[in-house]
C-alpha positions, 0 to 999 in steps of 0.5 A: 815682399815686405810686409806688415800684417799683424801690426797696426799703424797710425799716421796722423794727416792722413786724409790727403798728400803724404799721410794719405800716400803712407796710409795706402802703402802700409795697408796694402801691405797688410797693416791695419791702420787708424786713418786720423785727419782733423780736415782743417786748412792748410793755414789750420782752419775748420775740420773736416773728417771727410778726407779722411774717409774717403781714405778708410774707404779706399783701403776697404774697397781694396779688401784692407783694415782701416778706421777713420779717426778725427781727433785733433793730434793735440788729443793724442792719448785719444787718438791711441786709444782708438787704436786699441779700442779697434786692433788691440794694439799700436805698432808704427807711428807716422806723425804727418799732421801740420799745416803753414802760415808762412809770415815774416818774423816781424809780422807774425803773431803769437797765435801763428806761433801757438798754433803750429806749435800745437800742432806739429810738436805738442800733437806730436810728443802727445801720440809718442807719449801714449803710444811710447808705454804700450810699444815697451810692454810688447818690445816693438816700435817703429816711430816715424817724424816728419821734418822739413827743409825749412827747419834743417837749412831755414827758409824765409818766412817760415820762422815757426814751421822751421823751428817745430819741424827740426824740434821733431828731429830733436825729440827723434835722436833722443827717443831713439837712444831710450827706445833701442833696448826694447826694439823702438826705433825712431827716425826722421824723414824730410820729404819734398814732394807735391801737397798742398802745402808746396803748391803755395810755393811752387810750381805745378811744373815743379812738383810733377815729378814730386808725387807724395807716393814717392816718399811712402816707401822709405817710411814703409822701410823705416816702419819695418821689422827687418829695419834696424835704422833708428835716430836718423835724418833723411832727405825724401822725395821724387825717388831720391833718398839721402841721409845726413849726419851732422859734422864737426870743424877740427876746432881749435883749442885756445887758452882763454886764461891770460886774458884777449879772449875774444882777440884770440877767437877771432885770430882762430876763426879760420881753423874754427871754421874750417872744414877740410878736417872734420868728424862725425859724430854719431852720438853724445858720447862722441860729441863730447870727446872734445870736452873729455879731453879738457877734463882730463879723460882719456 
């Protein structure tokens, strides 16, 4: 069995649906976990810690370690502190906190940007950034963000939650490249499961299949020891599990200095485009060969 002792965890939204899930998971396996929820919405409104609790009470009642914490994640130095105040240390980070205000683009407001942007990077970036220099000092990390479908491919109405949700995945990759040589890794997941939040948009029937303690496992595998996944992308929920990559056309190389430059774009549109030869690259380095190549690299 795969477990966690000795390690402590923070998992941000915590008191309900996935962060919930995650928290049970990893503390019946042993972690000590800081139980963090503000309580608000699920449009961002008010607080309650009581959620929250109840979650603390239930991996206590279950003979495990658990403190609540209702900090927002905006004050994630805070939020890290209590960890150390109460274990001594941080290990797994699990950033779930968010909430929806779904609108479309032409009527939303700078406040239903502000907001969720607050929420699911800043708070984000906050709690990695405290936690980042104690996880180098001990040469161990487990980083987990939480993406969305509506970031990677778009959804209507969610302008805002789109571009903070895939914006995560951006602050993963890079992380993940600066933290492997001290054994940090950061991954990405994108679930689709039962929560408050997709209950706005589906259906009880649609989403019964879809119970948040489906997805825990894979962040429990990624938040492992024995885990040497790190800056990866994947897809969550219902027991199925997917990793995506990102993939590059042939392209076509054209010689833009006698002049038609955009004739000659549009007549190599189809090759551009074209994906019947394509490859993968799986780093910056290799994103670049292109370019290299160009400048007369090997």
């Amino acid at each position: 069995m795969l477990r966690f002792d000795g390690k402590v965890a923070l998992i941000t939204g915590a008191g309900r649906g996935l962060g919930r899930a995650h928290a049970l998971l990893l503390a019946s396996r042993g972690a000590r976990v800081v139980v963090n929820d503000l309580g608000t919405s699920g449009a961002g409104t008010g607080a309650d810690v009581s959620p929250a609790q109840s979650v603390v009470d239930e991996i206590r009642s279950a003979g495990g370690e658990a403190v609540v914490n209702g900090d927002s994640v905006v004050d994630g130095g805070r939020i890290v502190q209590a960890a150390l105040d109460h274990f001594g240390r941080i290990d797994l980070v699990v950033n779930n906190a968010g909430f929806l205000r779904d609108v479309a683009f032409h009527k939303m407001t700078a406040a239903d940007w502000d907001d969720l942007y607050q929420v699911h990077l800043l708070g984000a970036f906050r709690i990695v950034h405290a936690a980042w220099p104690r996880m180098r000092e001990q040469g161990y990390g487990r980083i987990v963000n939480t993406s969305s479908a509506a970031g990677i491919y778009g959804n209507f109405g969610q302008v805002n939650y789109g571009s903070f949700k895939l914006a995560l995945h951006g602050m993963t990759q890079p992380l993940a490249v600066e933290g492997k040589a001290k054994n940090i890794h950061v991954n990405t997941i994108a679930p689709a499961a039962d929560s408050r939040l997709t209950r706005t948009v589906m259906t009880p029937e649609q989403l019964a299949p879809m119970r948040a303690e489906l997805v825990s496992p894979l962040v429990a595998w990624l938040c492992h020891e024995t885990c040497v996944e790190t800056g990866g992308l994947f897809e969550v929920g219902g027991g199925f599990i997917a990793k995506l990559r990102w993939e590059r056309s042939d392209g076509a190389y054209l010689d833009l200095t006698g002049g038609h430059a955009v004739e000659q774009v549009a007549q190599a549109w189809g090759t551009v485009t074209d994906f019947s030869k394509s490859d993968h690259p799986a780093g910056f380095g290799e994103a670049m060969a292109p370019f290299v190549k160009l400048m007369g690299g090997a």
